[in-house]
N, C-alpha and C positions, 0 to 999 in steps of 0.2 A: 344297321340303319342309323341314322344320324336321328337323336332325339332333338338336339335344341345346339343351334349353329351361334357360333360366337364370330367378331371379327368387327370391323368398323367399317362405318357405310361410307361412300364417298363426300355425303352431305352432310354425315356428325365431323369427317374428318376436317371439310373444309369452315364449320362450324368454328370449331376447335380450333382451326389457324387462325383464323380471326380472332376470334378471343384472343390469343396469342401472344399476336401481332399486335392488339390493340392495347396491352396491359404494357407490353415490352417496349411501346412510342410511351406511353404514359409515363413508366421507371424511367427513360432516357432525357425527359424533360424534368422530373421534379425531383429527380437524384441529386443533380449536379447544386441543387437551392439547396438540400439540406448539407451536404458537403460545406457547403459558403455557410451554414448557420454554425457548425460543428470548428470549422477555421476562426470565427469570428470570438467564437466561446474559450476557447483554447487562447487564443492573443489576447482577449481581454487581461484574463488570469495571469498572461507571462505576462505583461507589463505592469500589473498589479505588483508582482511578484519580484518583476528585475526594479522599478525605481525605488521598494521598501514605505514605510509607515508615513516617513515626513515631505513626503514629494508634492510637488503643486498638480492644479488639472494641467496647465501645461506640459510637465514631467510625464504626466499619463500620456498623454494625446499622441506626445513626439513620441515616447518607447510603442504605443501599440501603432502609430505612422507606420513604424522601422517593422514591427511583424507581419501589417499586415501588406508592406510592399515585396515579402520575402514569399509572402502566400498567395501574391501576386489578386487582393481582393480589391472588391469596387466600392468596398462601403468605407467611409471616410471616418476619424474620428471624432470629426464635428458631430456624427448622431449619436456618441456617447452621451450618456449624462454622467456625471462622477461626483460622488459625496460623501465626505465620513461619517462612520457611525462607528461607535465605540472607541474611535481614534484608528481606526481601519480604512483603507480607500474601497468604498464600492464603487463599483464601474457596472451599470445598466442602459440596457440597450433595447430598441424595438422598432422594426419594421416590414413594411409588407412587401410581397414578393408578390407578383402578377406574371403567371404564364398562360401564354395563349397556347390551346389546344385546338381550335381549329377553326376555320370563318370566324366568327365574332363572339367565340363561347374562349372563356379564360379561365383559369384556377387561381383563386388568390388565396394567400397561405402568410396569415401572420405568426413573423419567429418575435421573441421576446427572450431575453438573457438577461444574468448577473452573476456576479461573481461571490455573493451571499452563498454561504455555505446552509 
């Protein structure tokens, strides 16, 4: 005799796709933003790095320009801010990121960076 039946009902299964399905549009849309925040962190730091201590904001702008046309990104270096402290270049950044998830609902996700250790 069969004490206690195990197995998935057709309506937890379809349950469960949805869920799914639902999480797996969500990773597909706001994956690819923090990609783009993680590129932008990365090129800061190598431009920081490739122009050295006595370089101008210009010097900055043009070396993370040249990285961030190779990482093929949309954010521009005009929305750097760059200023020294302790005779170092910092380079900070911050902006938001607006993704539409579906009819008129969005996800808005502010990145912020610096190259402060």
């Amino acid at each position: 005799m069969i004490k206690h039946q195990r197995g998935l009902t057709l309506s937890g299964l379809l349950v469960w796709g949805v869920f799914l399905v639902v999480v797996a549009v969500f990773g597909m849309k706001v994956v690819p933003t923090y990609i783009e925040y993680y590129k932008i962190q990365k090129d800061t730091k190598a431009a920081v790095a490739q122009v050295g201590p006595e370089a101008t904001v210009a010097d900055v702008r043009k070396a993370f320009d040249r990285f961030a046309e190779i990482d093929m990104l949309e954010f521009s270096s005009n929305q750097l801010e760059i200023s020294k402290e302790n005779g170092k270049i910092v380079v900070e950044f911050a902006y938001e990121k607006r993704i539409p998830l579906f009819a008129n609902v969005s996800l808005v996700i502010d990145y912020q960076g610096s190259t402060k250790k």
